[in-house]
C-alpha positions, 0 to 999 in steps of 0.5 A: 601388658601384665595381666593386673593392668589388662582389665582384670581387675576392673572386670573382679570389681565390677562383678562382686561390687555392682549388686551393691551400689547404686545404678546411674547414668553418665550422661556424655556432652559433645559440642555441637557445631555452629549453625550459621553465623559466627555469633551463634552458638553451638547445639550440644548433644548428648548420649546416655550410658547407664553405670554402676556407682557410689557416692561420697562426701569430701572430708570436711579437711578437704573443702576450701569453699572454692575449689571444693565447696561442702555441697560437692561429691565424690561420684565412684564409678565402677568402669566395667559398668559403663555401658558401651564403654564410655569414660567419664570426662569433665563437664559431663553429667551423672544422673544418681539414682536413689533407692525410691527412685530420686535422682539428683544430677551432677556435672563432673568439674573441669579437674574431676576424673581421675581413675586407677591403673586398670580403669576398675574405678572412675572418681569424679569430683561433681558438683549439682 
């Protein structure tokens, strides 16, 4: 594997940018099994990662009202920040932690991961 796309890139990026953006948490979602009967439902568990991230608004060309809404964003997470390395998938949760403390919650859509070649930046389109 070529020495651009072995991590390398992810580790430069983590390193100069994650003193400049804001901390969170990637919060992962794993089904649960079904206890008992077949009618009833599944206990889901979860497992926190803290991460390192930014986020930004969909350009106003971008939102349809269905697929994007105006209230939706764009969550960038640098992937060398994520603790244990964990990779963000759908239906997970982000947990944005504010400068003051303020933290808003967002779910990562069905449709929203997508990352560069080396895995230096997860974009997560999140809604809350």
């Amino acid at each position: 594997m070529p020495k651009l796309i072995s991590g390398y890139i992810a580790r430069q990026i983590n390193k100069h940018l994650s003193k400049h953006v804001l901390s969170g948490t990637l919060v992962k979602i794993t089904p649960g099994t079904r206890g008992g009967t077949v009618s009833a439902g599944t206990t889901p568990t979860s497992a926190s990662f803290r991460c390192k991230l930014w986020v930004a608004s969909f350009a106003d060309s971008e939102i349809d009202g269905t697929s994007i809404k105006a209230s939706d964003r764009r969550i960038n997470i640098l992937g060398k920040s994520i603790q244990s390395g964990k990779v963000p998938a759908p239906n997970d949760q982000v947990i944005v932690t504010e400068p003051g403390g303020v933290a808003t919650t967002y779910r990562i859509l069905e449709d929203g991961v997508t990352r560069d070649p080396d895995g230096a930046v997860y974009h997560c389109h999140a809604r809350q």
